[in-house]
N, C-alpha and C positions, 0 to 999 in steps of 0.2 A: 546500421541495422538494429532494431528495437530489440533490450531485450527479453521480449514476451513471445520473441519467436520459437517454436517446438511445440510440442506435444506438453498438455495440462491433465490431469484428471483428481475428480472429486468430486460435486455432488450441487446440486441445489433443495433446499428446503421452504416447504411452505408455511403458511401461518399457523397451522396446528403442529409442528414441527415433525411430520413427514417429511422423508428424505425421499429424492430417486440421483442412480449415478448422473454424473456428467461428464462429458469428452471437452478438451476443446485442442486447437492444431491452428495456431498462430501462424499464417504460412506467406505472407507478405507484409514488409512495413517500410517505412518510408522515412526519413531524417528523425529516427526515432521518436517520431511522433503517433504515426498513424498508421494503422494496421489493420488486416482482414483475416479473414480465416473462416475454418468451418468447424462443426460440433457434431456433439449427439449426444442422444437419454433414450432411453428404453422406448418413446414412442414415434420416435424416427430424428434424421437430422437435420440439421440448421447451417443456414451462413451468419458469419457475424461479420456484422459490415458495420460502417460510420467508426471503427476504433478509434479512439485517441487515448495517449499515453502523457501526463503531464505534471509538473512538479504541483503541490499544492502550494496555497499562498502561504501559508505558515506552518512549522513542526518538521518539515524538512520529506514529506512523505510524496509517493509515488499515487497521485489519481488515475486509475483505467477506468474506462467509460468506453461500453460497445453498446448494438441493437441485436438482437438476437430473429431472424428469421427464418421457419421454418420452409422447406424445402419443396414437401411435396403434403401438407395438412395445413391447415387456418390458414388461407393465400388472404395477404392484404392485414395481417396481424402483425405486430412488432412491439418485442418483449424488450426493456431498457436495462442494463445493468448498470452500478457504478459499486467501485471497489478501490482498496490500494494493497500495494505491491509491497510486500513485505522488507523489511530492510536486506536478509540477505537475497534477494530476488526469488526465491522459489515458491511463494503462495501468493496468489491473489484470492482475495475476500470480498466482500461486501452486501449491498441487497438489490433486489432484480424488483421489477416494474411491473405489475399488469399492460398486458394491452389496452388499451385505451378501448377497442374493438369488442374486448373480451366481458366488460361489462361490471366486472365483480371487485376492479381494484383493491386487488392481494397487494403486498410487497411479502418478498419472502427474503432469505438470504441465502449467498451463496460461499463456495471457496473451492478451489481449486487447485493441487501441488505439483511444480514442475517434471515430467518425467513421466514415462509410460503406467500402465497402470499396476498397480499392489500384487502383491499373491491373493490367489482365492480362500477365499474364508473356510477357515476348516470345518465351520459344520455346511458347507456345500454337501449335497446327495442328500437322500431319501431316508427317514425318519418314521419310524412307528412305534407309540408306547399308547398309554394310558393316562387320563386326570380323572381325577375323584370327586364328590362333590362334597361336603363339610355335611349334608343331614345322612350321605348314605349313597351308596351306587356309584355306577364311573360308566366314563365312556372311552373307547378306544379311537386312535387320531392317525392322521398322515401326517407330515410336513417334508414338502419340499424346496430346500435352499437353493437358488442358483447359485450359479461361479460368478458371483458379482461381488466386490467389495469396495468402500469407500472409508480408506484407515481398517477402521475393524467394525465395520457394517455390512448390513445383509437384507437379502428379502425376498420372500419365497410365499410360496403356497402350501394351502392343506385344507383336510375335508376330517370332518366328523361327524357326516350326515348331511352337512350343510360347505360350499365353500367358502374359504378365508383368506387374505392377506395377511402377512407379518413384514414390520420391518423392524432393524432390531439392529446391536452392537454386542460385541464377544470384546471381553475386558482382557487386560494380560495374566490376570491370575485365573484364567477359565471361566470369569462371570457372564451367564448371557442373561440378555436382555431383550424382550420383542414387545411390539404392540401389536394386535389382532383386532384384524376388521372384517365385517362378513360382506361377501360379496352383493348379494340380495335382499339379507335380513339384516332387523336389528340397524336399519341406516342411523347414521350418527353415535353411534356407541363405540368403544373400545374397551378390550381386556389386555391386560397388562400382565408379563410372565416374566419371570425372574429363577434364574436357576442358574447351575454348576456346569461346566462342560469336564467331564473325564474320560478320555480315549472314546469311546464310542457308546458313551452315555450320556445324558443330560438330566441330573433332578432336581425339582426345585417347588414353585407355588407358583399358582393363580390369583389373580385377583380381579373379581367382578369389574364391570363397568360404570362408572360412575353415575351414569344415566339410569343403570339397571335398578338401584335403591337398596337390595338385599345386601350389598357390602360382604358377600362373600368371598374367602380366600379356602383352597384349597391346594394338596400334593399331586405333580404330574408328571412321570418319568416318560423319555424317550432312550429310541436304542437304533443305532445306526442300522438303516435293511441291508 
């Protein structure tokens, strides 16, 4: 029996270094070679079929190589991974493939650590403060964090007129981190936030979009609703 059998979880990333979680449930294999199973990501799930698990030719390391297809979205799509298996077996890594179908050939990376999944990210729930702007004036904000983490990542929504995405990392000494994207506007930009986490606050600074030109950084507190 392979041993990549059981429950994975962690994340895949794209070429702008976007994260979304990722599931995976090794649940058949064969003269420890070959393997199936199913997955999921936030936008529904997948079987991974064609597994193979196998020594590489040199350095003494574990190559996995699966197809990722999606279940009940993009029929006739097949997304490619390959990775290796860490020496004490509990992480597979590597990078993942465009569809061929899909048109845009990405490669992005991925990884994933044996064993169910993490504790929920402490800034999960509902958020409301304020950011400033550097000539003057502020605006007031939501953010809402799922119960989703990957190590110590997160990703959630929020409105300040307009809606956003964040995805983002909480450090061990309380440093958060997000990037903000707007759902409608502003396509191709991002802002970049950096702040403290203390019991049910968070302060820290803004910083424009690189796209935007004004190079603005400003102050933005949140406070747990």
């Amino acid at each position: 029996m392979s041993a990549l059998v059981g429950e994975w979880h962690g994340y895949f990333a794209y070429p702008d270094g976007s994260k979304r979680d990722m599931s995976l449930n090794i649940d058949k294999a064969a003269n420890n070679t070959v393997f199936t199973g199913t997955g999921s990501e936030a936008r529904g799930a997948f079987n991974v079929k064609a597994g193979l698990c196998f020594p590489a030719s040199e350095g003494g390391a574990t190559i996995v190589t699966f197809v990722q297809e999606y279940q009940s979205i993009w029929p006739g799509q097949l997304w490619s991974h390959r990775g290796t298996l860490s020496a004490d077996g509990n992480t597979l890594s590597g990078e993942w493939y465009d569809s061929p179908a899909d048109g845009r050939n990405r490669v992005g990376t991925w990884s994933v650590t044996r064993g169910p999944r993490g504790p929920i990210s402490p800034l999960s729930g509902t958020w409301s403060g304020t950011y400033w702007y550097p000539t003057g004036g502020s605006k007031t904000f939501t953010l809402a964090v799922e119960p989703f983490t990957v190590g110590t990542s997160f990703k959630g929504k929020g409105n300040d007129g307009a809606w956003f995405s964040v995805e983002g990392t909480v450090g061990a000494n309380g440093a958060v981190s997000w990037r903000q994207t707007y759902d409608s506007q502003w396509q191709g930009q991002a802002w970049f936030w950096n702040g403290v986490l203390n019991g049910n606050e968070i302060r820290g600074n803004w910083q424009d979009s690189s796209n935007d030109g004004r190079n603005r950084t400003a102050a933005f507190v949140l406070t747990r609703a």
